[in-house]
C-alpha positions in Angstrom: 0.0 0.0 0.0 1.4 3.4 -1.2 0.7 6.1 0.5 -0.2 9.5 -1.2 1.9 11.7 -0.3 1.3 13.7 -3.5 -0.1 16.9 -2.0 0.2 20.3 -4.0 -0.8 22.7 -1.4 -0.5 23.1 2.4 -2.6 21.6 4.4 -4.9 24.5 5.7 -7.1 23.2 8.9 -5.9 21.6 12.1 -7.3 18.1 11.3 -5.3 18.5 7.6 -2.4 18.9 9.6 -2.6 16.7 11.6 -3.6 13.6 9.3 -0.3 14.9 7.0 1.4 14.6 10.6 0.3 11.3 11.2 1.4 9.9 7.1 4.7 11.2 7.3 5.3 9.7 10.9 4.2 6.3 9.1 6.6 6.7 6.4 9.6 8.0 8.9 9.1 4.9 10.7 9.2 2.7 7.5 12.4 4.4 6.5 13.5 4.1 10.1 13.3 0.5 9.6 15.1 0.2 6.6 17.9 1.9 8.1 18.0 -0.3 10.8 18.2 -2.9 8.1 21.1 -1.6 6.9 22.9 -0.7 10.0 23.0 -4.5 10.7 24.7 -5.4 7.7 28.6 -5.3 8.7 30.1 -3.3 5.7 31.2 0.0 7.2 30.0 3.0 5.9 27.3 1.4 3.7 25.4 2.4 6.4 25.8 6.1 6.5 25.5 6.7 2.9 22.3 4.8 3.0 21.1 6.8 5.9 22.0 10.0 3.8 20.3 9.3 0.8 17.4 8.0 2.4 17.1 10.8 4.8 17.3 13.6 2.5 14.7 11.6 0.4 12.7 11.1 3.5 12.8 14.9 4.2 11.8 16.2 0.7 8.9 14.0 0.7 7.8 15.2 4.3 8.6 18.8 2.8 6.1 18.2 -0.4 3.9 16.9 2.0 3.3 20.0 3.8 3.4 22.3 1.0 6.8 23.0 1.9 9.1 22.3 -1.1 11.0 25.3 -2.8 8.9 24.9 -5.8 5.5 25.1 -3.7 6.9 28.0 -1.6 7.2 29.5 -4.8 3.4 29.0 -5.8 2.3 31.0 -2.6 0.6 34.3 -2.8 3.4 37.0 -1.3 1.8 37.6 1.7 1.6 33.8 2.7 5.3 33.2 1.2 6.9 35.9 3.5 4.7 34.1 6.5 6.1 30.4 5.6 10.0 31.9 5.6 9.6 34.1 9.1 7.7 31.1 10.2 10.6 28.9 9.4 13.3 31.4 10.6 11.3 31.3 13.6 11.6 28.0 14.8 15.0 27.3 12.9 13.7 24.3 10.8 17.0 23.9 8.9 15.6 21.4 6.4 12.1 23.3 6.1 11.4 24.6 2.8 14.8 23.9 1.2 16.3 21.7 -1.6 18.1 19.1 0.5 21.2 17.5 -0.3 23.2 14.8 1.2 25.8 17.4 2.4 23.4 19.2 4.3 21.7 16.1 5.5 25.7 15.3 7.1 25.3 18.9 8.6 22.3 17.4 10.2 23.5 14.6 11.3 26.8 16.2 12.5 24.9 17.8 15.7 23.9 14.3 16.7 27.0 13.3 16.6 27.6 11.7 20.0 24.8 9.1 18.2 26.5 8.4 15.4 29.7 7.9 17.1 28.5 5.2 19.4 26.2 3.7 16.4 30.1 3.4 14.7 32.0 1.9 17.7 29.0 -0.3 18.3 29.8 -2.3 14.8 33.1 -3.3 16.2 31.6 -5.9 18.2 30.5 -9.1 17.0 26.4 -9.4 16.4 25.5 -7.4 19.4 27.1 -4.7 18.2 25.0 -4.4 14.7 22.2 -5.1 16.6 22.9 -2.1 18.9 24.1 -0.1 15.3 20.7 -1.0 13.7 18.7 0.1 17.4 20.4 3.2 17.3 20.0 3.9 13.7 16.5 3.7 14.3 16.0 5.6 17.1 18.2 8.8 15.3 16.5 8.4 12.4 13.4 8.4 13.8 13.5 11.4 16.2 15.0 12.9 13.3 12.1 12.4 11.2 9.9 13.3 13.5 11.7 16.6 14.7 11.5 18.1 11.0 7.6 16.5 11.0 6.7 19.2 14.3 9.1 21.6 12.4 7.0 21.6 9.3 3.5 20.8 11.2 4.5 24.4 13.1 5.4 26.2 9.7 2.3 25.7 8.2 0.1 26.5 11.4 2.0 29.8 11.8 1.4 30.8 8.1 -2.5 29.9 8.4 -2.5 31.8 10.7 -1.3 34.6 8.6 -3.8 33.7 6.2 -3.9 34.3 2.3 -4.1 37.5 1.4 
């Protein structure tokens, strides 16, 4: 089953916002899983290039999701367009609203580093250390994913707040 994720516009009403809330955190935890996947396989560093290119995937879909892609940004009437960008100044949503790349998903990850360092010395050790690399993996990517969910769930209720013009 596929979820549509598909969505041109923001989503205007609380109960919008929170059934797009409630999708993505579906499809971070999916992804979440899949990392986990991968964090158990003992190759070094196959890991964190997955986790980087399925991250910054993950967060452009949670971005369209929410209206919140450059290119949808871009559709906005003025008024609503300045409201989405102080609203994401406001909270600091780094990933909010921009076109991601794997470097700046690294950036990201860089300020949990502490996380990824013990999810790398954890691999060291036989079995119970990829399943402790695949447990962490999951848990950073999750709160992750959910972090730039609230991030984006907060953007839009700011700017509908503001209103269209």
């Amino acid at each position: 089953m596929k979820e549509n994720l598909d969505w041109e516009l923001m989503p205007a009403s609380g109960t919008e916002i929170a059934r797009v809330r409630e999708q993505c955190r579906k499809l971070v935890r999916k992804r979440a899983a899949v990392s986990a996947g991968i964090a158990a396989v003992p190759l070094p560093g196959v890991d964190l290039l997955s986790d980087l290119t399925t991250f910054a995937l993950l967060i452009e879909e949670i971005n369209k999701a929410f209206g919140l892609t450059p290119a949808q940004i871009d559709k906005l009437q003025p008024r609503m367009r300045i409201a989405v960008y102080e609203a994401t100044a406001a909270i600091g949503g780094m990933l909010v609203g921009k076109i991601v790349t794997r470097e700046l998903v690294l950036q990201v990850f860089k300020k949990s580093g502490l996380k990824l360092a013990a999810k790398s010395v954890s691999r060291f050790v036989p079995l119970a250390g990829q399943v402790a690399s695949a447990a962490i993996g999951y848990a950073l990517f999750q709160k992750m994913g959910y972090q730039h969910i609230e991030a984006c769930a907060k953007v839009v209720e700011k700017a509908a707040e503001t209103g269209p013009a």
